[in-house]
C-alpha positions as CSV (number, residue, x, y, z in Angstrom):
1,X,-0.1,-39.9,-16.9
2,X,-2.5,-40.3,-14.6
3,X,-6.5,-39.8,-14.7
4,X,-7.7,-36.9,-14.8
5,X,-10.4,-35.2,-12.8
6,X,-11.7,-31.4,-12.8
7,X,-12.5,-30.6,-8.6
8,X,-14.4,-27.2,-7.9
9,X,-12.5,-25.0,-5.0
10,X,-15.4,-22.3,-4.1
11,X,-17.4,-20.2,-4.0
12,X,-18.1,-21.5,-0.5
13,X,-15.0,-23.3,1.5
14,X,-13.9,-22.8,5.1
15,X,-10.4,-20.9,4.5
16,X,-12.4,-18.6,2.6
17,X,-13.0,-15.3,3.4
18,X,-15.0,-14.2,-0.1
19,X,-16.6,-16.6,-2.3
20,X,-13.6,-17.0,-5.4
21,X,-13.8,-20.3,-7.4
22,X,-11.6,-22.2,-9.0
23,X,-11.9,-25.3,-11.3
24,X,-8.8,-27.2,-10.7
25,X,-7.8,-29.9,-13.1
26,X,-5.9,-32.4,-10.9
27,X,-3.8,-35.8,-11.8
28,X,-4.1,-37.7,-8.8
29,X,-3.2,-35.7,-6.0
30,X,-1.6,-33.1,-8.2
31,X,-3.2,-29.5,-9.9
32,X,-2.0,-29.6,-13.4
33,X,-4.0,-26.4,-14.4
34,X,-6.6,-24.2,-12.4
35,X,-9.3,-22.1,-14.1
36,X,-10.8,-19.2,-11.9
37,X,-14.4,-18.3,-12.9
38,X,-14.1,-13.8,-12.4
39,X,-17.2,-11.9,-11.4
40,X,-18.6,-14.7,-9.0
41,X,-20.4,-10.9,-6.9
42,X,-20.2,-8.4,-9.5
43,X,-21.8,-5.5,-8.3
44,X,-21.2,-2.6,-11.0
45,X,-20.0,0.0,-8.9
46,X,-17.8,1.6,-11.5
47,X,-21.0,2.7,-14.1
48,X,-22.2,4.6,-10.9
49,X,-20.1,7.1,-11.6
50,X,-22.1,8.2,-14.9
51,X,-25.1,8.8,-12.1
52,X,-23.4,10.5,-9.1
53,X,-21.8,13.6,-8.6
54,X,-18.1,13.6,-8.3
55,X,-18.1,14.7,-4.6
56,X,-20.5,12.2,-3.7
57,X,-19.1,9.5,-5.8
58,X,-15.9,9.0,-2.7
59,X,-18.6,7.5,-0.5
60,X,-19.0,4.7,-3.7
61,X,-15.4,4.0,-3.5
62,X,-14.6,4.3,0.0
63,X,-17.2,0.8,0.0
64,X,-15.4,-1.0,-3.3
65,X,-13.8,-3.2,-0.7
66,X,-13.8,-3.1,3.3
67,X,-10.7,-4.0,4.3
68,X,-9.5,-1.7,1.6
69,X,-11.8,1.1,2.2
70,X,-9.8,4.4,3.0
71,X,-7.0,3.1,0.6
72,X,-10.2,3.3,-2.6
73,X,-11.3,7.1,-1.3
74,X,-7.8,7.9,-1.2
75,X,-6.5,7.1,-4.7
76,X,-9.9,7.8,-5.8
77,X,-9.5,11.6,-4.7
78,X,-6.2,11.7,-5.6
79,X,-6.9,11.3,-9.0
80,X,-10.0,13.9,-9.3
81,X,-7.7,16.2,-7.1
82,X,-5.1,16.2,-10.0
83,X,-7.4,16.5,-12.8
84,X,-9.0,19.7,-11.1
85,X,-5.4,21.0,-10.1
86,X,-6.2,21.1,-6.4
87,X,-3.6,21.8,-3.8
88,X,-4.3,19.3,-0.9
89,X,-3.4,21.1,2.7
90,X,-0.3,19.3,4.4
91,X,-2.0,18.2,7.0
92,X,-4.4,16.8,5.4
93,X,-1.9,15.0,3.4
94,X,-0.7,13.5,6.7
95,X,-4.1,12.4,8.2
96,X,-5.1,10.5,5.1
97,X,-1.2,8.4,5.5
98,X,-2.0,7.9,9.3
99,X,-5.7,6.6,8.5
100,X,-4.1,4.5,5.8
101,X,-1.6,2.5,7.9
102,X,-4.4,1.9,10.5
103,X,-6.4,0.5,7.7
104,X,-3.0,-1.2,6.3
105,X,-2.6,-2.7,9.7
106,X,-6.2,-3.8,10.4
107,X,-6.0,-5.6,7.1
108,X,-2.8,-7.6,7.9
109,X,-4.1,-8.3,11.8
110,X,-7.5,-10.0,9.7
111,X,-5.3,-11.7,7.4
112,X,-3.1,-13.3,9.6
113,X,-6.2,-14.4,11.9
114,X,-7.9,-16.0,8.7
115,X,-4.0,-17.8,8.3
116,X,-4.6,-19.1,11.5
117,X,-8.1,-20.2,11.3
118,X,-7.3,-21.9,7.8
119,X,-4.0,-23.6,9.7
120,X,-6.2,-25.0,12.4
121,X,-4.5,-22.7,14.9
122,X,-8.3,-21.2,16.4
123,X,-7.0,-19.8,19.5
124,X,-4.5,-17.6,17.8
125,X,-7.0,-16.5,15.7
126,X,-9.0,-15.3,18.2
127,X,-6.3,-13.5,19.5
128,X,-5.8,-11.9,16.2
129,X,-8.9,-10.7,16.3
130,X,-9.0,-9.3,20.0
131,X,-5.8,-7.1,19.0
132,X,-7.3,-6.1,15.6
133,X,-10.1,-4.3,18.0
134,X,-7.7,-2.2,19.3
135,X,-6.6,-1.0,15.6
136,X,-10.3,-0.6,14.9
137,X,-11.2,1.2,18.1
138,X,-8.4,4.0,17.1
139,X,-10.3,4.1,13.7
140,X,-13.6,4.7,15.1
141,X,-12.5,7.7,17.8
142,X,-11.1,9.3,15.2
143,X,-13.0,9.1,11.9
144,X,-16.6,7.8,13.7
145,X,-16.3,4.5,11.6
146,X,-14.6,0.9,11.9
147,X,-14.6,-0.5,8.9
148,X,-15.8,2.2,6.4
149,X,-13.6,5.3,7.0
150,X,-15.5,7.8,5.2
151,X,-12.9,10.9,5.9
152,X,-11.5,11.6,2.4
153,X,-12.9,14.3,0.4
154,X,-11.8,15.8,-2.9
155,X,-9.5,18.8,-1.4
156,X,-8.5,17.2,1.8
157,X,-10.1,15.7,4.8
158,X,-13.6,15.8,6.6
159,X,-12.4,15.3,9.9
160,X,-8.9,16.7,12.4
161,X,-7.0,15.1,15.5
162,X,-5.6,16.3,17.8
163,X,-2.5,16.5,19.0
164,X,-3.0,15.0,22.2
165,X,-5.2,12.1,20.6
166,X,-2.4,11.6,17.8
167,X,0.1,11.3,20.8
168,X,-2.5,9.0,22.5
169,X,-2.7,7.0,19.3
170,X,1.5,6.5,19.1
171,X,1.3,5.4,22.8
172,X,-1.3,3.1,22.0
173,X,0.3,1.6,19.0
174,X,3.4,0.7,21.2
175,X,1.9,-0.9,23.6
176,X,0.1,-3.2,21.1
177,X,3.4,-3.3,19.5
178,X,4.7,-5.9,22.2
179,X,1.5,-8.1,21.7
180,X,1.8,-9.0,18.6
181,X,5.5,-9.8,18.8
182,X,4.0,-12.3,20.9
183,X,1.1,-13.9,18.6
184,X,3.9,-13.1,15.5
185,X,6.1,-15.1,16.9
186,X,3.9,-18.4,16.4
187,X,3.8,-17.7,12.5
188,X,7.7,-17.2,12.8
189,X,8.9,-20.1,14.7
190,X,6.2,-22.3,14.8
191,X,7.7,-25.6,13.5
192,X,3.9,-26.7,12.1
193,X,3.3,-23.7,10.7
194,X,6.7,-23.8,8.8
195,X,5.9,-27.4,7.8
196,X,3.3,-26.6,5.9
197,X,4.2,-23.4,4.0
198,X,8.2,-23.5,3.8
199,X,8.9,-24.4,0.1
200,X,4.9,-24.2,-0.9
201,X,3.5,-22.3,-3.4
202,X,6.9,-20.9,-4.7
203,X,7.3,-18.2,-7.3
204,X,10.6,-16.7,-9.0
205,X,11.4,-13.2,-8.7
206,X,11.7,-14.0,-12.4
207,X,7.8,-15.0,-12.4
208,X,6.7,-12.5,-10.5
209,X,7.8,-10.1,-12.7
210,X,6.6,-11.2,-16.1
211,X,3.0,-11.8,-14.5
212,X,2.9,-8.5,-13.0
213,X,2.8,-9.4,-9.1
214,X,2.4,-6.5,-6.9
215,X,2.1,-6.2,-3.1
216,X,3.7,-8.7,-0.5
217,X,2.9,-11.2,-3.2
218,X,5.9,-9.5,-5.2
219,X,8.3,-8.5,-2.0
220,X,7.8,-12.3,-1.1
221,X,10.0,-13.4,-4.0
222,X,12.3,-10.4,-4.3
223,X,11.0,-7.5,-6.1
224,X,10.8,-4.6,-4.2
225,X,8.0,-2.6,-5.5
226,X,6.2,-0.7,-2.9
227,X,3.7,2.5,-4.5
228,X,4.6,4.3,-1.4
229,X,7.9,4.9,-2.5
230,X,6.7,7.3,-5.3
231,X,5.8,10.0,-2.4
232,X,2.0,10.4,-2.7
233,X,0.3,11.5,0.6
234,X,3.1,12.4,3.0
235,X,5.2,9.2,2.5
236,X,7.2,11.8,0.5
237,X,8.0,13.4,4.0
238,X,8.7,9.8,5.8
239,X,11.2,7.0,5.8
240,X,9.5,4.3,3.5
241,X,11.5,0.4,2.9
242,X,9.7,-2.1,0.9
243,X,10.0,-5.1,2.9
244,X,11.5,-7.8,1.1
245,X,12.1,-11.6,1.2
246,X,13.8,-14.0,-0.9
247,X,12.3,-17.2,-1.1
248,X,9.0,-16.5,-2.9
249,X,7.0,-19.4,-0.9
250,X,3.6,-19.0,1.3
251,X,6.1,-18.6,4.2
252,X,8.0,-15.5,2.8
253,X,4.9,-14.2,2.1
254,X,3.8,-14.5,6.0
255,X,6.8,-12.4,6.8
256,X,6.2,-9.6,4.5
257,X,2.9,-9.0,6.3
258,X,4.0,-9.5,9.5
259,X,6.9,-7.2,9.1
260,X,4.4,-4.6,7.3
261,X,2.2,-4.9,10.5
262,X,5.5,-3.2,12.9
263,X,6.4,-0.9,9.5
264,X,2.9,0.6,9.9
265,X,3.5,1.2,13.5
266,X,6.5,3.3,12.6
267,X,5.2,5.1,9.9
268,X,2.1,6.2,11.7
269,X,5.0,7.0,14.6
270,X,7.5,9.4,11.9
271,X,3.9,10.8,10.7
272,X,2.4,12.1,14.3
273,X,6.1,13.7,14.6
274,X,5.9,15.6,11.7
275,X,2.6,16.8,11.0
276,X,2.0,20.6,10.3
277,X,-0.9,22.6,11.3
278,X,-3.0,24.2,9.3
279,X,-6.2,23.5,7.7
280,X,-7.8,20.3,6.6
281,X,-9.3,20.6,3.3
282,X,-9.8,23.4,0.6
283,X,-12.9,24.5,-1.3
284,X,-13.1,23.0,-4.6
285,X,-14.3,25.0,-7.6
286,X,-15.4,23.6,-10.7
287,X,-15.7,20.2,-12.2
288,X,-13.3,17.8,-13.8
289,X,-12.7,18.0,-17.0
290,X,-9.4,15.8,-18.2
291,X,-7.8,12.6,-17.2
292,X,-5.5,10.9,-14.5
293,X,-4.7,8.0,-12.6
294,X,-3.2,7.6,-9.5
295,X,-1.4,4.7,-8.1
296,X,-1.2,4.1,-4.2
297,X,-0.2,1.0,-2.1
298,X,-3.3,-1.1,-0.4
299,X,-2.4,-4.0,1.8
300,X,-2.8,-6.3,-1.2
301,X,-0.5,-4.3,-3.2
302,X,-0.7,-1.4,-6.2
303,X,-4.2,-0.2,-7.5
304,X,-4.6,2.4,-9.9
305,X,-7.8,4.3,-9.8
306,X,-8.3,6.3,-13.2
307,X,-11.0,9.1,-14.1
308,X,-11.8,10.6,-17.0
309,X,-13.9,14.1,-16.5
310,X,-15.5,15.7,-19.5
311,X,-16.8,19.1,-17.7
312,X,-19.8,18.3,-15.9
313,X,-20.2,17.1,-12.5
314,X,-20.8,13.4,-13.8
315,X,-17.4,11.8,-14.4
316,X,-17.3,10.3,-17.7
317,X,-15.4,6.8,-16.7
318,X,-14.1,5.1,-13.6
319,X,-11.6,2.5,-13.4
320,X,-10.0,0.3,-10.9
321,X,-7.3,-2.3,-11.2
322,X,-7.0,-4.1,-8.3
323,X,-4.0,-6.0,-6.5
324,X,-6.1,-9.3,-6.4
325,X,-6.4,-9.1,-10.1
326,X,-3.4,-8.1,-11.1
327,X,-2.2,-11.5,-8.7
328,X,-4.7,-13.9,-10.5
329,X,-2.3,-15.0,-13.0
330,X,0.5,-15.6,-10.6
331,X,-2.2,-17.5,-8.5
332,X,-2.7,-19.7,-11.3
333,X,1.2,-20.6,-11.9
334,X,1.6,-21.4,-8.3
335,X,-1.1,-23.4,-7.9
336,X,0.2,-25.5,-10.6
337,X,2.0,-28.9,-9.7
338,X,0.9,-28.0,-6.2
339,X,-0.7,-30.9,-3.6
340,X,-5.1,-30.7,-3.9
341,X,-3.5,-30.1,0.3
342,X,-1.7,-26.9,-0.4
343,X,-4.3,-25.1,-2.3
344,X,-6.4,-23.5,0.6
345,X,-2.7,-22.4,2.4
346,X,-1.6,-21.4,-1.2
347,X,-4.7,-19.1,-1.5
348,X,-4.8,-17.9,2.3
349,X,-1.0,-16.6,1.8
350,X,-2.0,-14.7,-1.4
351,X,-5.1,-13.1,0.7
352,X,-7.1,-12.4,-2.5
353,X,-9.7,-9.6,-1.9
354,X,-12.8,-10.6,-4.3
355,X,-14.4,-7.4,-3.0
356,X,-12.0,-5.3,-4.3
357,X,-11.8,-7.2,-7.6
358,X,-15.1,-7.9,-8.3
359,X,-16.5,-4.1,-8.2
């Protein structure tokens, strides 16, 4: 056995997008065990929901987490939607999926930019970037933000498009489409890129089970959970596939959200086919008064948003679980017996959102 030595990862490193830190017990050049510290930027935002009124409390978690904004005000109103019994218009339902793939897709654009930063490849990120603007520049025509969506409301929508912007929107997507087939392909073929993430970071379909992966961090090494298979929103009405890879390694995990990136382009394509008229939201009556969590599908993976209403307009309790969190203790396992070397391409290829986990 060798010496060993305890090296902080974080809060601050250059592959790091949000400060998460790690104490990593190493044997040479070798992690034997990695401690993460939690609650690094705890902000509290779930005891604001004993102080705001459960209309107002959507713009609270549309801003748990950027990236992940529309996803939050989506499960978040899901769940006060089925405690009050509220019928959500179709259309409405088909907005929310159509903002949520853009939001999907500008996630997984930002990732694989941040991949490519971290692998030393700057160029491509900047082109990751440059297409990500046209994702975002769909977002803010049609909901007036970029980042922060802030269209979900308890009973449907704030905001319409359409028809000839939705069509505008599927045109748009298609062109972009051929783009980044051409920045993909570098992650796909790239025989540096390959080098250095083929066979790293590994986990068993068996692991990733037992530790309760979810998102592309689970469809990496087999398992193919996807929460938009259960039919919220309108992916009830549209042809859903988990994508799926065997191997389980920082490379399989690459493709999933590469391959998500084109899914997202169909969905958003099936949706603009289908889509009803009709109105965008109902009037809510009332105030919640029972429990309910939903589950939905963010780019990281499964969160669960729970309420609990006791009659008033104050909702008695909030919770959120995460993707990130539910990933830490797979992110522990594969960092074991991993290279000090692998550790920021280990992390960038499980794109943690601290954000999101540290609300």
């Amino acid at each position: 056995m060798g010496q060993r030595n305890v090296i902080p990862f974080g809060p601050q490193h250059p592959v790091l997008i949000e400060p998460i830190h790690f104490d990593l017990v190493t044997e040479d050049e070798t992690v034997v065990d990695a401690v993460p510290s939690i609650s690094y930027v705890h902000r509290g935002l779930e005891r604001l929901v004993e102080k705001r009124d459960f209309n107002d409390f959507v713009h609270v978690a549309d801003r748990i987490c950027g990236l992940c904004s529309i996803g939050h005000a989506m499960g978040y109103c899901q769940a006060v939607e089925a405690v009050m019994t509220v019928e959500v218009p179709e259309r409405a339902l088909y907005l929310r999926t159509i903002w949520k793939e853009l939001g999907r897709m500008h996630s997984h654009i930002f990732w694989l930019g941040a991949a490519a930063d971290a692998f030393g490849y700057e160029s491509v990120m900047m082109q990751s970037l440059r297409l990500r603007e046209s994702v975002l520049n769909i977002i803010e025509e049609t909901t007036g933000g970029r980042v922060i969506f802030a269209v979900c409301k308890v009973g449907g929508v704030r905001r319409d498009i359409d028809p000839e912007t939705l069509k505008g929107i599927v045109q748009r997507l298609t062109t972009l489409r051929a783009d980044l087939e051409e920045l993909t392909s570098v992650f796909i073929n790239d025989s540096s890129i390959k080098h250095r993430l083929v066979g790293v970071g590994f986990i068993s379909r068996e692991d990733a089970y037992t530790l309760g992966c979810v998102g592309p961090m689970a469809r990496a090494s087999g398992l193919a959970t996807d929460m938009r298979t259960i039919g919220y929103a309108a992916y009830k009405y549209l042809d859903v596939e988990p994508m799926v890879e065997q191997s389980g390694d920082c490379y399989a995990r690459c493709l999933v959200r590469i391959r998500e990136i084109f899914q997202s382009i169909d969905l958003i394509r099936q949706a603009v086919g289908k889509i009803p008229e009709g109105p965008i939201d109902v009037k809510v009556k009332g105030t919640p008064n029972g429990e309910y969590f939903s589950r939905i599908e963010q780019p990281r993976g499964e969160v669960i948003h729970y309420v609990k209403g006791n009659g008033s307009k104050l909702l008695q309790r909030f919770r959120v679980r995460v993707p990130t969190f539910s990933n830490i203790p797979a992110m522990i396992k594969v960092m074991k017996g991993s290279q000090v070397a692998d550790i920021p391409n280990i992390i960038i290829t499980l794109d943690p959102c601290i954000s999101c986990t540290e609300r």
